[in-house]
MISE-512168 format. One record per atom (N, C-alpha, C): x, y, z; residue in one letter. Coordinates in steps of 0.1 Angstrom, whole numbers, plus 5000, padded with zeros to 4 digits. Layout:
# MISE-512168
XYZA;...
END
This chain:
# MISE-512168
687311108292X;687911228285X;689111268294X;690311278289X;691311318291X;691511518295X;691911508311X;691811688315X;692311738308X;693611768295X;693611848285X;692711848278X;691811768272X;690511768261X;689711838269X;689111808280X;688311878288X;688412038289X;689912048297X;690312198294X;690112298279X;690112218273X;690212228251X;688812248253X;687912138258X;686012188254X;685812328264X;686012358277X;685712448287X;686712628275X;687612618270X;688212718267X;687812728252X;687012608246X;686112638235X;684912718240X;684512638245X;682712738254X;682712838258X;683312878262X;684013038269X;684113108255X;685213068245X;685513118237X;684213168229X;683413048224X;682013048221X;681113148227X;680813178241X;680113248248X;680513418246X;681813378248X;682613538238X;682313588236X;682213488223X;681713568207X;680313598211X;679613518216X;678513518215X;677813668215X;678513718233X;678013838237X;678713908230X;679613928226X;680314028217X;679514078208X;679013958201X;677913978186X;677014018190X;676013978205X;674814058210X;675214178214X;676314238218X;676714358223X;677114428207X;678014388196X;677914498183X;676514528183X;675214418181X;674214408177X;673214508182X;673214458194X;672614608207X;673114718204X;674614778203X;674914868198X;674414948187X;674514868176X;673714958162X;672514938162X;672114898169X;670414928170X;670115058178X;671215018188X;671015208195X;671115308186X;672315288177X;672615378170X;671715388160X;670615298155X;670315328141X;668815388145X;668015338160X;666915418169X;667015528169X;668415578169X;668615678178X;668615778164X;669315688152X;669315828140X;668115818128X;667215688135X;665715728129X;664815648140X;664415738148X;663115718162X;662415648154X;661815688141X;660415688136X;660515528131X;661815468133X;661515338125X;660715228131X;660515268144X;659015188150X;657815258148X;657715318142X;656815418142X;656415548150X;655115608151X;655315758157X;655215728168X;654615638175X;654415638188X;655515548197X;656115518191X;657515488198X;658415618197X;658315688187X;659215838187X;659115938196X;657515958196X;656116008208X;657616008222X;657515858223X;657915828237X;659315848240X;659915818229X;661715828236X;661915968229X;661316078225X;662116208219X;660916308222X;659516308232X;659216388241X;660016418251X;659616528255X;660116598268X;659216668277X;657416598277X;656716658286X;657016498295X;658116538306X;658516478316X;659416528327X;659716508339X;660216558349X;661416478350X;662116408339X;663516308335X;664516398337X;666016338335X;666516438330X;666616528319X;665616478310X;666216568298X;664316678299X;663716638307X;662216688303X;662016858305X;660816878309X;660717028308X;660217038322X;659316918331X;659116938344X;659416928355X;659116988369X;659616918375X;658816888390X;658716828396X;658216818409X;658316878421X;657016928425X;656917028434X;656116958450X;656916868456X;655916848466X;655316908479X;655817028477X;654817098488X;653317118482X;653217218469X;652117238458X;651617078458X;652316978453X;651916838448X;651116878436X;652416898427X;652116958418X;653416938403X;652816978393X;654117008387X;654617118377X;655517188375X;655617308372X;656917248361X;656917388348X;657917378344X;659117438348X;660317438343X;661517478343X;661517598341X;662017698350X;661917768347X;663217868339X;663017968328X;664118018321X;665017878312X;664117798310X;664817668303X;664717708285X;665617708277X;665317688261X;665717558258X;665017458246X;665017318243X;663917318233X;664917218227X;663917138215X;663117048216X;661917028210X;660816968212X;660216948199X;659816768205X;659416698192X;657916628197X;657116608193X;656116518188X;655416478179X;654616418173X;654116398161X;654616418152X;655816428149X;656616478138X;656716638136X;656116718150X;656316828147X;657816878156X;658516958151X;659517038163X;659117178167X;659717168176X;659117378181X;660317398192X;660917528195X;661417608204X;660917598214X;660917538227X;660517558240X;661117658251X;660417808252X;661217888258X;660317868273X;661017908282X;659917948296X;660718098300X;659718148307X;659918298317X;660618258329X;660518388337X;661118348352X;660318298361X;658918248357X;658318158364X;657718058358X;658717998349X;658217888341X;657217888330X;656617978326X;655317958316X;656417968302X;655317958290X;655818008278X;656018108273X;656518218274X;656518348268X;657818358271X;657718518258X;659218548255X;659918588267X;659318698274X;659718758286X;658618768295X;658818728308X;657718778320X;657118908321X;655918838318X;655018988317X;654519028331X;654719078342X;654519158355X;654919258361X;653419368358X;651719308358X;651419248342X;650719188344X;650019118328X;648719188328X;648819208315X;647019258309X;646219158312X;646519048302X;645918948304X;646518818303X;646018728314X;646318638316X;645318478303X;646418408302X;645918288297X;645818168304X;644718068310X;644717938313X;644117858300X;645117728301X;644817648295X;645417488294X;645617408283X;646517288285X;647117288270X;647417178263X;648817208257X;648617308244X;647017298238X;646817398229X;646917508227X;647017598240X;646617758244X;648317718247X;649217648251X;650817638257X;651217658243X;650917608234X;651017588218X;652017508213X;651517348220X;652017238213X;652317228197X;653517198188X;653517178178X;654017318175X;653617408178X;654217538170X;655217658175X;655817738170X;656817828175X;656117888185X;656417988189X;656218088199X;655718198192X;655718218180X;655118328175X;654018288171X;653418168168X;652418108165X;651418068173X;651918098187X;651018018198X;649918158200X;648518108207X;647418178206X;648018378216X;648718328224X;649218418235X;650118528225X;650818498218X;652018568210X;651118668206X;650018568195X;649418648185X;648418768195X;647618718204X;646618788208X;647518918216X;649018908216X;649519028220X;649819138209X;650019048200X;650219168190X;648719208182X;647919128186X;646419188181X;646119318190X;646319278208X;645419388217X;646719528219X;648219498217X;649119538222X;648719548235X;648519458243X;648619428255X;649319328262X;649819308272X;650919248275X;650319098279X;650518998274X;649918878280X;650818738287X;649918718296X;650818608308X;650918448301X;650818418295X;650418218291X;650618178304X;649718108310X;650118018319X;649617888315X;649117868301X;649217698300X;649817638300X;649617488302X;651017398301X;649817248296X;651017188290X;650717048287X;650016978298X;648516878291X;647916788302X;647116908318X;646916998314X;646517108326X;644917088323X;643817138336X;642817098334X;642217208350X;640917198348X;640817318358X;641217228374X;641917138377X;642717098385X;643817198393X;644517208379X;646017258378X;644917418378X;644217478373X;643917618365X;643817658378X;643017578386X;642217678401X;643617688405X;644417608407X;646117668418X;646217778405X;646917778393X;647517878396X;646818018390X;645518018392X;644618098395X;644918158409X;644918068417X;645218128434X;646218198436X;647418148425X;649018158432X;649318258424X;648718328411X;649518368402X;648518508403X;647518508398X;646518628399X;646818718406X;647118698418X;647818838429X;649018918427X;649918768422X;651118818415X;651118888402X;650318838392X;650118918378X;649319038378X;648119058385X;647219178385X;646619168372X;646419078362X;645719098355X;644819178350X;644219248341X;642919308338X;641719188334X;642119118320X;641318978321X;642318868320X;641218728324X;641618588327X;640718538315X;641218478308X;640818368297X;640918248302X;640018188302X;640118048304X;639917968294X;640317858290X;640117788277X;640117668282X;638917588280X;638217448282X;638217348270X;639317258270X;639317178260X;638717048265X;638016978252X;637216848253X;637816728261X;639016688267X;639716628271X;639916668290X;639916778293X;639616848303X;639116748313X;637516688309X;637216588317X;637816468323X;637916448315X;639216308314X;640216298323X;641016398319X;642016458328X;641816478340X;640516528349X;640016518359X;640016368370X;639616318357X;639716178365X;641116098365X;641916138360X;643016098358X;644116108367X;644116248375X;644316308388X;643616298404X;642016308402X;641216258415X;640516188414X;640616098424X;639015958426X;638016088431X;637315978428X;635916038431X;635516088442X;635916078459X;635816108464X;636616278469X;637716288464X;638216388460X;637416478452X;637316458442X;636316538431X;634916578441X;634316498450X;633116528458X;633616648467X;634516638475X;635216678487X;635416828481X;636016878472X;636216988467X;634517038459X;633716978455X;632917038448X;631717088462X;631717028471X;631117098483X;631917138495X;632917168495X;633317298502X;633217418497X;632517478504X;632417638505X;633517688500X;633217848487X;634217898481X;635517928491X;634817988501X;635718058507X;636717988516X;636717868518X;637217728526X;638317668518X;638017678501X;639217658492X;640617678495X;641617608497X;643017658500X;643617608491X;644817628483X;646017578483X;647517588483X;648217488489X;649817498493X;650117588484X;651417738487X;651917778479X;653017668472X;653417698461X;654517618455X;656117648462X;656917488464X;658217568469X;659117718459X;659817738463X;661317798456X;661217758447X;661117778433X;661817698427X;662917668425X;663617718431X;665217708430X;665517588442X;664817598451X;664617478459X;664317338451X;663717338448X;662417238442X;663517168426X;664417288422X;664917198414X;666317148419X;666717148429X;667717148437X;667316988441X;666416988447X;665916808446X;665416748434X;665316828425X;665016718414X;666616638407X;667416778410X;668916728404X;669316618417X;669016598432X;669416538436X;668616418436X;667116398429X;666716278429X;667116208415X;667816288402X;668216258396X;669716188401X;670416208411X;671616188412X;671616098418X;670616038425X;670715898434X;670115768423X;669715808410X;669915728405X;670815628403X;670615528402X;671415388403X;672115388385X;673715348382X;674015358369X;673515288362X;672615138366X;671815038357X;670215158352X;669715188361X;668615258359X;669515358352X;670415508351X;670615548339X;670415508324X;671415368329X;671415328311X;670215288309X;669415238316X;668215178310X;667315328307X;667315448314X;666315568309X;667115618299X;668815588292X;669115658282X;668615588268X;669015458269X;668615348263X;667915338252X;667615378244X;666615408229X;666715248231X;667315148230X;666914958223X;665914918242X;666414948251X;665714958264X;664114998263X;664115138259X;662915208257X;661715108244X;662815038234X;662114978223X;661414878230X;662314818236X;661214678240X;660214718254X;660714778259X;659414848271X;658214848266X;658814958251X;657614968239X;656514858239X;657414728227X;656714698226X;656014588236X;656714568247X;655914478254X;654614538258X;654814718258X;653014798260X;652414748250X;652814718238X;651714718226X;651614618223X;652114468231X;651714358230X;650414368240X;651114408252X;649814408261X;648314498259X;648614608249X;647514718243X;646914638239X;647614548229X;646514518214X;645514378219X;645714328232X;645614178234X;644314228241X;643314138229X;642014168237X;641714118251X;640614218253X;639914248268X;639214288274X;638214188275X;636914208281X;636814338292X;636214388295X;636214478304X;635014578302X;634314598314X;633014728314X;633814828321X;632914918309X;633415048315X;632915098330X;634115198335X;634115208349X;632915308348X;632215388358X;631015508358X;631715558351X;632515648355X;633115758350X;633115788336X;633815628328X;634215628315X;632215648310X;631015618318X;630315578312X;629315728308X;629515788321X;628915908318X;629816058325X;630716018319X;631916138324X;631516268310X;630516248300X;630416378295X;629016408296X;628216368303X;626616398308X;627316468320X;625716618316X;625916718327X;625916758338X;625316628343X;625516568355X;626516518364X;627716458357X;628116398361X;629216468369X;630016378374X;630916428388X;632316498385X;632616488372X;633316548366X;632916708363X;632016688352X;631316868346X;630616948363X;630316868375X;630116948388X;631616988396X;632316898391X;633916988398X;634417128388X;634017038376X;634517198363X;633917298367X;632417328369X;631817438371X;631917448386X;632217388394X;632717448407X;633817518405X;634917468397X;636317538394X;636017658392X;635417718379X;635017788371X;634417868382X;633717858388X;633117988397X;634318018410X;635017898410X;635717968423X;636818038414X;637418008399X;639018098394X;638118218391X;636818278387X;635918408384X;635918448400X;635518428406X;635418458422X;637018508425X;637918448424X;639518488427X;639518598416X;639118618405X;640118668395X;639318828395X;637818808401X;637118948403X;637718968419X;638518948425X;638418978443X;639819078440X;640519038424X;641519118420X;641519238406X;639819258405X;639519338395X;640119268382X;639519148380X;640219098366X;638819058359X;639019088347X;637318998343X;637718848339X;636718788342X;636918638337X;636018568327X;636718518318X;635918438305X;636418328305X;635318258297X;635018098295X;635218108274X;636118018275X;636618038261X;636717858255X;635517808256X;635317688249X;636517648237X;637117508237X;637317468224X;637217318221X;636017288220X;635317258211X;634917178201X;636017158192X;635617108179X;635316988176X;635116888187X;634716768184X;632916778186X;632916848202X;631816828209X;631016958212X;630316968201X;629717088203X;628817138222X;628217008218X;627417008232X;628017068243X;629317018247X;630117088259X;630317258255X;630317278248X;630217468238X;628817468249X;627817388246X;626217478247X;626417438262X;626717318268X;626717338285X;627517438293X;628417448284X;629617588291X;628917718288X;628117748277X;627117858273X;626017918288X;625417758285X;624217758298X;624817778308X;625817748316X;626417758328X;626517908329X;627617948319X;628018088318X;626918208324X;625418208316X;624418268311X;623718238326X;623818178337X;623218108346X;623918178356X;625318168356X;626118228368X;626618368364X;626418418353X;626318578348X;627918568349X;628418478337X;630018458334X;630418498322X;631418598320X;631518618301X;631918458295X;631818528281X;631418348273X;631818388261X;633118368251X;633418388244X;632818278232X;631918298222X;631418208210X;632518168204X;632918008203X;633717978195X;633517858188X;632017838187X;631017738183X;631717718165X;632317838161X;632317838146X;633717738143X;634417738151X;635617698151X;635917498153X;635417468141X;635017318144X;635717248136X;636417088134X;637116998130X;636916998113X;635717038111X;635417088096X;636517188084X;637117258100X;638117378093X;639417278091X;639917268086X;640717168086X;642117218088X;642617358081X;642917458084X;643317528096X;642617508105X;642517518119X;644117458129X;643917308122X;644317238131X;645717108126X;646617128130X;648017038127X;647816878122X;647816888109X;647416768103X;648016628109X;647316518116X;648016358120X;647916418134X;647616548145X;648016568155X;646616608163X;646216748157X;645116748166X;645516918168X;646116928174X;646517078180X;646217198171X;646417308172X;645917468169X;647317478161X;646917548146X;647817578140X;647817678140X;649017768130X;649017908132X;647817978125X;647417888120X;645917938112X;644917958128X;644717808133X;644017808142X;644017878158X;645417888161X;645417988170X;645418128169X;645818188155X;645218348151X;643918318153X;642718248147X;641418268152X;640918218165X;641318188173X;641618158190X;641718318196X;642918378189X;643418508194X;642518608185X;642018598174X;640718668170X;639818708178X;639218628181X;638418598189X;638518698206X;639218638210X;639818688227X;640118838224X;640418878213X;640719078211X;639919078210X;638719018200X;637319158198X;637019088215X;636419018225X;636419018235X;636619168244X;638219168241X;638919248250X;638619378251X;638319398236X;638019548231X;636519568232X;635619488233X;634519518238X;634019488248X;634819478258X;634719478272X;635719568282X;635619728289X;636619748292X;636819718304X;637819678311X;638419668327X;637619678336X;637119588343X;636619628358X;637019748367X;638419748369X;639019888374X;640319908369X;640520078367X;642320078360X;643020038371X;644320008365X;644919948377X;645820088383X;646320008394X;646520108406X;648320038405X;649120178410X;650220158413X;650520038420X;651619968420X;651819848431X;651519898447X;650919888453X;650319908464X;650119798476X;650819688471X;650719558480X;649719488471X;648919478460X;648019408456X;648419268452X;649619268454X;650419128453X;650719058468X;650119108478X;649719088492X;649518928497X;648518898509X;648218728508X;647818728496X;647818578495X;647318468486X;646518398498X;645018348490X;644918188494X;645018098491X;
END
């Protein structure tokens, strides 16, 4: 072969390879674009994943706190929020929770995880909104997404002194357990459920003004490959599905203890909950607050009657919410799971007649230092 013909095949192949990537680059392109102006065309759980924002990313709502080792939201942040095909307004206070404005002192305080936060629905619909305009009393939300009495005992510790509360609602959802394990091995979970109440500590949380000051700088040492690839909707698709190749591909596997009897009364899970549970009542009376146990329930009744027994055992208020079950259908955000506005007005039903028939441990006292140590 003659070095012009040669030159002629090498400046065809090039030319060839061109096109090639050209074509995969338009191609890649409108797939971004067409992901990007219908998520749902992989379906919901590909949407779930690239157009959530319970994440510490740039675009999320959290952020990381490693002194606490912990994670908190943004605080004073407003943003839109999608999952399950629902959208909602995501407001926070000046210390991060959901409410319109910071309530301090708070009447009453709320713990919980995303359903008491009020996944899926406005802010006027969440259990905290309503139950203020039921008691006209001022209330704190401190739920947040994936929270479990892990997360509840800190900011029980950190926050109670600072709010002054009258009562503390706690709200125990069926998943709670889970979540336990999902956060501590087992040794951990032992280590806390036999130390003495009074031995309990935890880290206050940084600044948050600090705290997000490193998140924008750990966002900033990102690498520009790693950008595109977390902006990436056709990136995010195949991450996708290479999970849901690997999901769906059977596999043998026994369940670990945990998975086996993680909702028997026994087990090492329901002994760290009710350890929790007496030490945030223990904090929340050391600040004249009353404390209740506010089951929900609707799968598993039984966890209702072991939270009953416990309650009735350690002389703990116990709000009945046995009636409030998957049967109501009404209740609860159809394809999702969560508290609708139906179901969080009877959430907040519930927590007023409570309130109203139970009055205050003690009136509260002018600010007097009662916002003093913390432990």
């Amino acid at each position: 072969m003659s070095e012009r013909a040669l030159r002629r095949r090498v400046r065809g192949f090039a030319l060839n390879a061109l096109l090639v990537l050209l074509a995969t680059a338009v191609a890649l392109g409108g797939l971004e674009l067409l992901l990007r102006a219908r998520p749902t065309l992989l379906g919901a759980d590909f949407a779930n994943g690239v157009l959530s924002k319970y994440t510490d990313d740039a675009a999320g709502i959290f952020y990381e706190d490693r002194q606490a080792q912990g994670r908190f939201m943004i605080p004073n942040l407003t943003t839109q929020m999608y999952y399950n095909g629902y959208t909602w307004t995501h407001h926070t206070d000046a210390l991060g929770f959901r409410n319109a404005t910071l309530a301090s002192p708070a009447d009453i305080v709320l713990l919980g995880d995303s359903l008491i936060y009020g996944h899926g629905v406005d802010f006027e619909s969440t259990v905290g909104a309503i139950l203020a305009q039921l008691t006209g009393l001022t209330v704190e939300n401190l739920a947040r997404q994936g929270d479990c009495t892990l997360q509840q005992a800190y900011l029980v510790t950190e926050f109670v002194p600072l709010l002054r509360p009258r009562y503390v609602l706690y709200f125990f959802f069926e998943n709670d357990l889970a979540d336990l394990h999902a956060f501590l091995d087992d040794d951990a979970m032992q280590a806390f459920i036999d130390r003495p109440l009074e031995e309990i500590h935890f880290a206050h949380r940084l600044d948050p003004a600090q705290a997000l000051r490193e998140r924008t700088a750990r966002l900033g040492r990102r690498s520009l490959l790693t950008r595109l690839k977390q902006s990436s909707y056709v990136y995010r698709a195949w991450r996708w599905l290479n999970w849901e190749l690997a999901f769906r591909r059977p596999a043998v596997k026994s369940p670990a203890p945990a998975e086996r009897d993680i909702g028997e009364e026994s087990s090492l899970a329901w002994r760290y909950t009710r350890k929790a549970i007496v030490y945030m009542r223990e904090v929340s009376r050391r600040h004249d607050a009353r404390f209740a146990i506010v089951p929900i329930t609707p799968n598993t009744a039984r966890y209702g009657d072991i939270l009953r027994r416990f309650a009735a055992q350690e002389n703990i208020d116990f709000i009945d919410t046995s009636a409030l079950t998957m049967a109501d259908a009404s209740l609860w955000l159809p394809w999702d799971g969560h508290l609708s506005d139906a179901g969080a007005r009877r959430f907040a039903e519930l927590a007023a007649a409570y309130v109203a028939a139970h009055p205050p441990i003690a009136p509260r006292l002018a600010d007097s230092g009662a916002a003093g140590a913390r432990r």
